[in-house]
GUVOKE-111992 format. One record per residue (C-alpha): residue in three letters; chain; x, y, z. Coordinates in nm, 2 decimals. Layout:
<zakes>
lofi:tiro:u:v:w
ALA:A:X:Y:Z;
...
</zakes>
This chain:
<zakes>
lofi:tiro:u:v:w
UNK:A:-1.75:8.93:-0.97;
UNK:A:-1.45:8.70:-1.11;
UNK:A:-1.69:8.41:-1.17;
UNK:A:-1.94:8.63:-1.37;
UNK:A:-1.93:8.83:-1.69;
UNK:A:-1.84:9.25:-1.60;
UNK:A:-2.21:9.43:-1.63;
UNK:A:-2.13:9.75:-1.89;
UNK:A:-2.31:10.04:-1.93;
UNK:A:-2.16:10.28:-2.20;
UNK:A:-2.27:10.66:-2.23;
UNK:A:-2.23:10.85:-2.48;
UNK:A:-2.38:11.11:-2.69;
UNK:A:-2.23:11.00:-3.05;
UNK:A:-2.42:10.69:-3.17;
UNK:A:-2.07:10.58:-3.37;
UNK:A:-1.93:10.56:-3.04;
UNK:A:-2.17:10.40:-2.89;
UNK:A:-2.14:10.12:-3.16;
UNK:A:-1.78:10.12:-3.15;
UNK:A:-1.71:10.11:-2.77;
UNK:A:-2.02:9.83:-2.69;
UNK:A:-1.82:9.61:-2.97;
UNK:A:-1.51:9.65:-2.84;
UNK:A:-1.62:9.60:-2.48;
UNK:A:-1.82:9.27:-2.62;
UNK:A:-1.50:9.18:-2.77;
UNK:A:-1.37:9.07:-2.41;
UNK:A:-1.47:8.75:-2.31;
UNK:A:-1.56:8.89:-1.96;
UNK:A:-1.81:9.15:-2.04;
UNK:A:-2.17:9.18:-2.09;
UNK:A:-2.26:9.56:-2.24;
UNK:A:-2.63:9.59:-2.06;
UNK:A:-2.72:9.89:-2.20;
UNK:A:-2.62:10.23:-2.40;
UNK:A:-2.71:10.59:-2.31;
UNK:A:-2.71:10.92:-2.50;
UNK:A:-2.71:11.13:-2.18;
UNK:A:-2.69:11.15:-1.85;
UNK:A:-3.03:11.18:-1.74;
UNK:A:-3.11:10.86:-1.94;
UNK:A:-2.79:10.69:-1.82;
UNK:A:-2.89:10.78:-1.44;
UNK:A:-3.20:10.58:-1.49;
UNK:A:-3.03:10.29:-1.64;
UNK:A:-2.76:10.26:-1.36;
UNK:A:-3.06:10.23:-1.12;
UNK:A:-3.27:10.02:-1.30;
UNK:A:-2.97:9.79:-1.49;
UNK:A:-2.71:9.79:-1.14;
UNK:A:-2.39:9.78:-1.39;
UNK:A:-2.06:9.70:-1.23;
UNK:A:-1.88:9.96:-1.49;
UNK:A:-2.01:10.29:-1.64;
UNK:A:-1.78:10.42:-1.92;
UNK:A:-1.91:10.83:-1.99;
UNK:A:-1.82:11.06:-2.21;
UNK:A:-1.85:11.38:-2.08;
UNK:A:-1.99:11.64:-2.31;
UNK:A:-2.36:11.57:-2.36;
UNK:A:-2.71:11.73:-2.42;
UNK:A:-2.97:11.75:-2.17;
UNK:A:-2.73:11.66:-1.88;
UNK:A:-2.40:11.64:-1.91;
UNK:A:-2.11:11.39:-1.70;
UNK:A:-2.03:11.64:-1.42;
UNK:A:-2.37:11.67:-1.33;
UNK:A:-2.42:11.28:-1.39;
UNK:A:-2.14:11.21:-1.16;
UNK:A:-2.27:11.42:-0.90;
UNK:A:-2.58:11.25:-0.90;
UNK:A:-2.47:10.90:-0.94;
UNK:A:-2.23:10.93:-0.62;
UNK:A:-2.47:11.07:-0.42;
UNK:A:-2.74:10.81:-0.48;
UNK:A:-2.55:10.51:-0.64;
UNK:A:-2.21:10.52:-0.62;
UNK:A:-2.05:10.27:-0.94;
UNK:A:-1.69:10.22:-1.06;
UNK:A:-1.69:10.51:-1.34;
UNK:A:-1.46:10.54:-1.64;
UNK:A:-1.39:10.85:-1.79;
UNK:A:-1.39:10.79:-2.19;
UNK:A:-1.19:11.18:-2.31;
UNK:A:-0.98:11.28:-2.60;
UNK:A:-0.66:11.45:-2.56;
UNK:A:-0.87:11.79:-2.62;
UNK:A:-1.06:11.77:-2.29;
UNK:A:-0.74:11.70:-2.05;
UNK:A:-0.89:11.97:-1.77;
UNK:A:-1.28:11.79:-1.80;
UNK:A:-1.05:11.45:-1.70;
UNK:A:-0.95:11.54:-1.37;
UNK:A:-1.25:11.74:-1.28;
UNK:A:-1.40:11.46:-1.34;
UNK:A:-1.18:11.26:-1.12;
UNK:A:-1.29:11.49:-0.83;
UNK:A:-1.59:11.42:-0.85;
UNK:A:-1.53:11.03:-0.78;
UNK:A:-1.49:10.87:-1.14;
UNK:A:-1.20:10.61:-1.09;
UNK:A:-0.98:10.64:-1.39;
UNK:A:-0.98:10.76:-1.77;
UNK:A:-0.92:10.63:-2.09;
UNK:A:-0.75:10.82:-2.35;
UNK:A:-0.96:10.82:-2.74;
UNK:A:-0.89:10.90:-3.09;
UNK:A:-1.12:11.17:-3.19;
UNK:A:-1.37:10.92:-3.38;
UNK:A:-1.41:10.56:-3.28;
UNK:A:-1.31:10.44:-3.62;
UNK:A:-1.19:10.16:-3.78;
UNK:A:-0.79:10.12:-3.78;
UNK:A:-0.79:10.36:-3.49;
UNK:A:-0.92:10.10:-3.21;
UNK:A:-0.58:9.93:-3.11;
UNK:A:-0.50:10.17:-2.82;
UNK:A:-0.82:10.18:-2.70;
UNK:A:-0.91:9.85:-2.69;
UNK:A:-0.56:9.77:-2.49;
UNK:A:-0.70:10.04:-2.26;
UNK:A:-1.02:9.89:-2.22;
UNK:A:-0.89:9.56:-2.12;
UNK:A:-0.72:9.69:-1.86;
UNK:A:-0.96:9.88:-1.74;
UNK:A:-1.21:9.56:-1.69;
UNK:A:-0.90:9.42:-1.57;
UNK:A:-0.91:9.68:-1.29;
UNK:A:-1.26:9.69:-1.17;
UNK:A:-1.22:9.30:-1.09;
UNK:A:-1.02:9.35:-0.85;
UNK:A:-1.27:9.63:-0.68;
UNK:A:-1.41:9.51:-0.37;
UNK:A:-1.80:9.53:-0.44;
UNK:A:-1.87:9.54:-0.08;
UNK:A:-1.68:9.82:0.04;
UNK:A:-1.67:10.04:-0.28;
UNK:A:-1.98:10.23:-0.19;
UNK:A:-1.79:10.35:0.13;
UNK:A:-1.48:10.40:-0.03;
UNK:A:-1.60:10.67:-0.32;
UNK:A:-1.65:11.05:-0.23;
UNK:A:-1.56:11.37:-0.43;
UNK:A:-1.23:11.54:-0.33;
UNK:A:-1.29:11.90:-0.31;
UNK:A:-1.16:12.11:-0.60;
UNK:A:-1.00:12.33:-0.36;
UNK:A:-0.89:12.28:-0.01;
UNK:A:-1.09:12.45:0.24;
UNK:A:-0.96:12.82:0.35;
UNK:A:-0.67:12.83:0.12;
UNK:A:-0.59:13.08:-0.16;
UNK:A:-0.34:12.96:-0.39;
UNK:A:-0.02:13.16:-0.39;
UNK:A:0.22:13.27:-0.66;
UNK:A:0.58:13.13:-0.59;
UNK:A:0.68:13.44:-0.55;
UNK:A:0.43:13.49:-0.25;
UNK:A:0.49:13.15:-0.13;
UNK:A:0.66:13.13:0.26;
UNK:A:0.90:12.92:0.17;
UNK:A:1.19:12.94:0.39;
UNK:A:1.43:12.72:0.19;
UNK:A:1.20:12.76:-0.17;
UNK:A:1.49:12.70:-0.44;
UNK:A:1.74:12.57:-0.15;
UNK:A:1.83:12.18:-0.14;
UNK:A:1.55:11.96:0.03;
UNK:A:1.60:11.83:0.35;
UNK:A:1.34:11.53:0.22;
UNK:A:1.27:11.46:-0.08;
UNK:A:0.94:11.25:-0.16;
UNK:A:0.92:11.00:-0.41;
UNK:A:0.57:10.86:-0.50;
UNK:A:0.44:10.62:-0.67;
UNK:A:0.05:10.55:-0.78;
UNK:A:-0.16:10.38:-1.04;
UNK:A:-0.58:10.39:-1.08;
UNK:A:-0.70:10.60:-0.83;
UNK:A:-0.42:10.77:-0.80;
UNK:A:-0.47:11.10:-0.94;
UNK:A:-0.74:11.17:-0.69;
UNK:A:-0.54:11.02:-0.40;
UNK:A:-0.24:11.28:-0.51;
UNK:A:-0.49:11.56:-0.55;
UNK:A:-0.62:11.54:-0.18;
UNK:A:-0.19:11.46:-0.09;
UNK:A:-0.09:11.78:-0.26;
UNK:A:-0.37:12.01:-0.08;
UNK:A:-0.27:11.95:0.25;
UNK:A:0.11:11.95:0.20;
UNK:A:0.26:12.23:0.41;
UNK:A:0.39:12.56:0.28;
UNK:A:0.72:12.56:0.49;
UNK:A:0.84:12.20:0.45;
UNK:A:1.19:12.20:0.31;
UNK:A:1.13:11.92:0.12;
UNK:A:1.07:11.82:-0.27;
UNK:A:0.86:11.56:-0.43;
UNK:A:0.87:11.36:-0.74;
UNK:A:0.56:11.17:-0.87;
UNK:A:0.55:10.83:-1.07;
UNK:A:0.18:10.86:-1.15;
UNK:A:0.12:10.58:-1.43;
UNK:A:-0.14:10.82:-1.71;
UNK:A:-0.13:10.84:-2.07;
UNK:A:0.10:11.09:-2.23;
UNK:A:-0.04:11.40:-2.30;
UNK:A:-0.25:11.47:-1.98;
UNK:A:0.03:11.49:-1.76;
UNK:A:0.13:11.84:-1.83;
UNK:A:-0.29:11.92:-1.75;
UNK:A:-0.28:11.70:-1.42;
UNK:A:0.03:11.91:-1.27;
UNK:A:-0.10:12.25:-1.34;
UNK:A:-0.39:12.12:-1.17;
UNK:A:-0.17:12.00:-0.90;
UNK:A:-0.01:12.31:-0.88;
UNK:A:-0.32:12.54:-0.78;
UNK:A:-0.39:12.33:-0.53;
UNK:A:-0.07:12.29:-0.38;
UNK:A:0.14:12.56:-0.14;
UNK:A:0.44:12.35:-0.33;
UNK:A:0.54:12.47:-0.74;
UNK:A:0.47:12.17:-0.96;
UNK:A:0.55:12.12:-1.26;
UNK:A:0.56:11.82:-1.54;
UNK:A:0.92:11.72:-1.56;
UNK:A:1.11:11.80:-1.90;
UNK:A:1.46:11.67:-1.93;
UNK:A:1.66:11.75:-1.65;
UNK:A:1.58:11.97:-1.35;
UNK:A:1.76:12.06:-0.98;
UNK:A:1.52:11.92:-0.71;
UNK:A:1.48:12.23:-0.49;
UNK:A:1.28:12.27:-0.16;
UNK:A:0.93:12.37:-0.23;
UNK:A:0.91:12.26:-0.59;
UNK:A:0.71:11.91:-0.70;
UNK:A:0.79:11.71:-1.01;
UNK:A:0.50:11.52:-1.20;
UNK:A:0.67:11.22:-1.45;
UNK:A:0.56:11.22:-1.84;
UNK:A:0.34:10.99:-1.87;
UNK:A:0.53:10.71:-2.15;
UNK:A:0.91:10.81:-1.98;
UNK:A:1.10:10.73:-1.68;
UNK:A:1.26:10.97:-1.43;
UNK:A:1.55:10.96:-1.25;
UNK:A:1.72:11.09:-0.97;
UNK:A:2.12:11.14:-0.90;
UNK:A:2.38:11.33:-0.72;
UNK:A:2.59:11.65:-0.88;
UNK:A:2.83:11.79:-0.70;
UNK:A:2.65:11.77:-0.36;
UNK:A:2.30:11.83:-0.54;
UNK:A:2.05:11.60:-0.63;
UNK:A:1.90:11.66:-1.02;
UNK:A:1.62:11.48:-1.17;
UNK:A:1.68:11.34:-1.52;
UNK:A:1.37:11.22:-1.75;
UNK:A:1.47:10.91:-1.98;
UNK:A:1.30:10.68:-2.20;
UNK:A:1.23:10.34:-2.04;
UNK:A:1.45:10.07:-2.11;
UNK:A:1.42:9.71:-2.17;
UNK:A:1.40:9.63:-1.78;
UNK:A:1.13:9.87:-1.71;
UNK:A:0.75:9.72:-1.72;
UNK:A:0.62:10.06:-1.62;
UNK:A:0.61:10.38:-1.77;
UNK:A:0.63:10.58:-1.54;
UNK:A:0.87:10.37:-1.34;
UNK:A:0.79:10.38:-0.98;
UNK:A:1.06:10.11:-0.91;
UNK:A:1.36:10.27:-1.10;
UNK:A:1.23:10.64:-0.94;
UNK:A:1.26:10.47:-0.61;
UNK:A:1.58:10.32:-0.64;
UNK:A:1.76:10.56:-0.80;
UNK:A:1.61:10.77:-0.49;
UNK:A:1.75:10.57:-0.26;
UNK:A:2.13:10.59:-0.44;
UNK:A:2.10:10.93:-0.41;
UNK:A:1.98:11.05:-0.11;
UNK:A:1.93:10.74:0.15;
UNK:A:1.80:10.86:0.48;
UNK:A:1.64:11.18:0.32;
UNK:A:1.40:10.95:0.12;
UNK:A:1.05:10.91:0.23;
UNK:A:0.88:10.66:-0.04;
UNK:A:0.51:10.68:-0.07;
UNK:A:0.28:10.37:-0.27;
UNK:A:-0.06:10.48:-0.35;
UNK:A:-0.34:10.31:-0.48;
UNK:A:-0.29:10.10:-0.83;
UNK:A:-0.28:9.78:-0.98;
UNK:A:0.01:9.54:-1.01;
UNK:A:0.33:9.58:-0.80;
UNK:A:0.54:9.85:-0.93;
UNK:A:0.74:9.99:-0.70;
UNK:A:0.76:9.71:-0.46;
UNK:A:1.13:9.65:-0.59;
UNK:A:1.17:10.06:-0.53;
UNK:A:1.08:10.01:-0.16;
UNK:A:1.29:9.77:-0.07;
UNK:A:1.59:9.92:-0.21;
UNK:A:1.44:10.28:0.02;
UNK:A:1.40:10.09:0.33;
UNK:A:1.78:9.93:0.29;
UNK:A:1.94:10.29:0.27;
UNK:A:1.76:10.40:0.59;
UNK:A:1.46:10.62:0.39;
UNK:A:1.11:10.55:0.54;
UNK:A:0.84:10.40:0.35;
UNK:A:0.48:10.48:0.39;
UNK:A:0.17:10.27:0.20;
UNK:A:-0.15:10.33:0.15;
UNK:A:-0.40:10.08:0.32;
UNK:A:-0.68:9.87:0.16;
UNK:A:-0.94:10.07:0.35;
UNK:A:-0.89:10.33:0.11;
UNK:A:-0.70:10.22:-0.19;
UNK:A:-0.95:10.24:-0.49;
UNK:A:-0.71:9.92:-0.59;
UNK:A:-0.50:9.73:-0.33;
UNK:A:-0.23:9.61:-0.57;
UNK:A:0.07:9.86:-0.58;
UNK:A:0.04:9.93:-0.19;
UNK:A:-0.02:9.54:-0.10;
UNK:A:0.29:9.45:-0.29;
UNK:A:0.48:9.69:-0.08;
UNK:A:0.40:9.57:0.19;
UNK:A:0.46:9.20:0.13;
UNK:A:0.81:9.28:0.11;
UNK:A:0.83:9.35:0.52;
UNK:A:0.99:9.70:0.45;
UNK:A:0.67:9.98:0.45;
UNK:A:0.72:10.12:0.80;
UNK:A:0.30:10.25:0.79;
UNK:A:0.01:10.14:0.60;
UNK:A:-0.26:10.36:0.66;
UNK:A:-0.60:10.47:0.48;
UNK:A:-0.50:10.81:0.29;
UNK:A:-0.63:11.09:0.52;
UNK:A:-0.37:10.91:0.78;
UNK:A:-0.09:10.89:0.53;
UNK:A:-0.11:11.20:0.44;
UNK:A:-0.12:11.34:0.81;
UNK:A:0.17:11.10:0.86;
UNK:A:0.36:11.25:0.57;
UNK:A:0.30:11.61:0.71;
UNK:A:0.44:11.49:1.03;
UNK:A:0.72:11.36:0.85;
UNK:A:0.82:11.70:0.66;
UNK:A:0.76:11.94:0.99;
</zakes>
């Protein structure tokens, strides 16, 4: 795909932003816009008869809307799909997600001119992103992660069999993840078990604003309490902590007890979240209790973060390319020599429940 222009196909029911995302797609000197639909049904017969390499969809259309699109389109021809939402529709985002769209991009709520900029960065990384998909295996890769894990009723905390639930951790969790990686963290956090005395403490890179939306969704499908970090919080056993998306988070030691602090990022940061600066500050804090995870995403953050992990005696698990929607975060890892298991995600997360038995 690297020697070719990226094959578009943008769906949406608003003609103006139709217009405005096929020029600013066609703006890129890598992209080819093959075709424009107004609904799902129309888009489904353009994906088979067009083949894109990218779908951007809106979601809420006539006639068929994107959930039942994606359905259909993953079942019969499973394509890299970008979720195109404003801040109004944060839950519609990660259902979508479940249902095997890759990622999202954040929109003002009219593509107008002089309201483009964000977007447009967005988009570039995005197409950006799906070149480093691997065409060949991405029709294996894709499948919808349930909403809610089989057999399991989600609990108040109050009902929750938490032995040590508001007691320090014995391990605390610190994970880091890019594109993909709200779906990889949804199946992680519904098979987590309810009597770990452990805590966790996510670096999920995601616009600001659907953060807050992504850990309540987290949180019903979880046996662990999670919450979007605000300012400065006591890690406790049984509780999860989900970055802002735009600020860093730290972690330190208080007078035996380890507290999570949420910061603006500073001049050495090139990620926001931070996985690398989560990581290390991890490793400062509680060494051998550390058990760094790198999930799918592109680019290398956290691969400082590991090393640093790995040198305090923490253990350091990666996803593998089997899985990975993108190979970069987890790859980087691992060229450093200190990831002590790369495995495809339904083996890192069995490993990680070993882990915290």
């Amino acid at each position: 795909m690297a020697d070719r222009k990226l094959r578009v196909l943008v769906v949406d029911d608003s003609a103006i932003n139709r217009k405005s995302l096929t020029g600013l797609l066609e703006e890129h000197p890598g992209v080819q816009v093959i075709g424009t639909a107004s609904d799902g049904d129309e888009a489904l017969r353009l994906a088979a008869s067009l083949s894109p390499d990218l779908i951007t969809l809106d979601l809420e259309m006539p006639r068929m809307d994107g959930f039942t699109f994606l359905r259909l389109l993953m079942a019969s021809r499973p394509t890299p799909v970008i979720v195109v939402s404003s801040h109004s529709a944060k839950e519609n985002v990660f259902r979508a997600l479940e249902l095997g769209a890759i990622d999202f991009i954040a929109k003002p709520e009219q593509l107008l001119a002089g309201r483009t900029e964000e977007i447009r960065t967005q988009l570039d990384h995005m197409v950006a992103v799906v070149r480093q998909l691997a065409p060949s295996t991405w029709r294996t890769r894709r499948k919808p992660v349930p909403s809610e894990p089989p057999g399991r009723a989600k609990t108040t905390i109050q009902e929750r069999p938490l032995s040590k639930l508001g007691g320090s951790p014995d391990k605390l969790v610190v994970v880091a993840s890019s594109t993909g990686g709200p779906t990889a963290l949804l199946e992680l956090f519904s098979k987590l078990p309810s009597r770990a005395s452990a805590s966790i403490v996510v670096a999920q890179h995601m616009p600001d604003r659907f953060t807050k939306a992504f850990a309540d969704r987290l949180d019903r499908l979880s046996a662990f309490r999670v919450l979007e970090a605000d300012d400065k919080h006591e890690i406790n056993a049984g509780t999860a902590l989900v970055c802002p998306g735009g600020r860093c988070i730290e972690v330190s030691r208080n007078n035996g007890r380890l507290t999570a602090q949420v910061v603006w990022p500073g001049e050495q940061d090139r990620y926001a979240p931070s996985a690398d600066r989560l990581f290390s500050s991890s490793a400062k804090a509680a060494g051998r209790r550390v058990i760094g995870v790198v999930l799918t995403g592109m680019g290398d953050d956290g691969a400082r973060g590991v090393v640093e992990v790995a040198e305090s005696g923490g253990t350091v698990i990666a996803e593998s390319e089997e899985t990975a929607v993108v190979f970069g975060m987890p790859k980087a890892a691992a060229r450093t020599g200190m990831v002590n298991h790369v495995l495809p995600l339904t083996g890192l997360v069995d490993k990680l429940v070993k882990l915290l038995a």
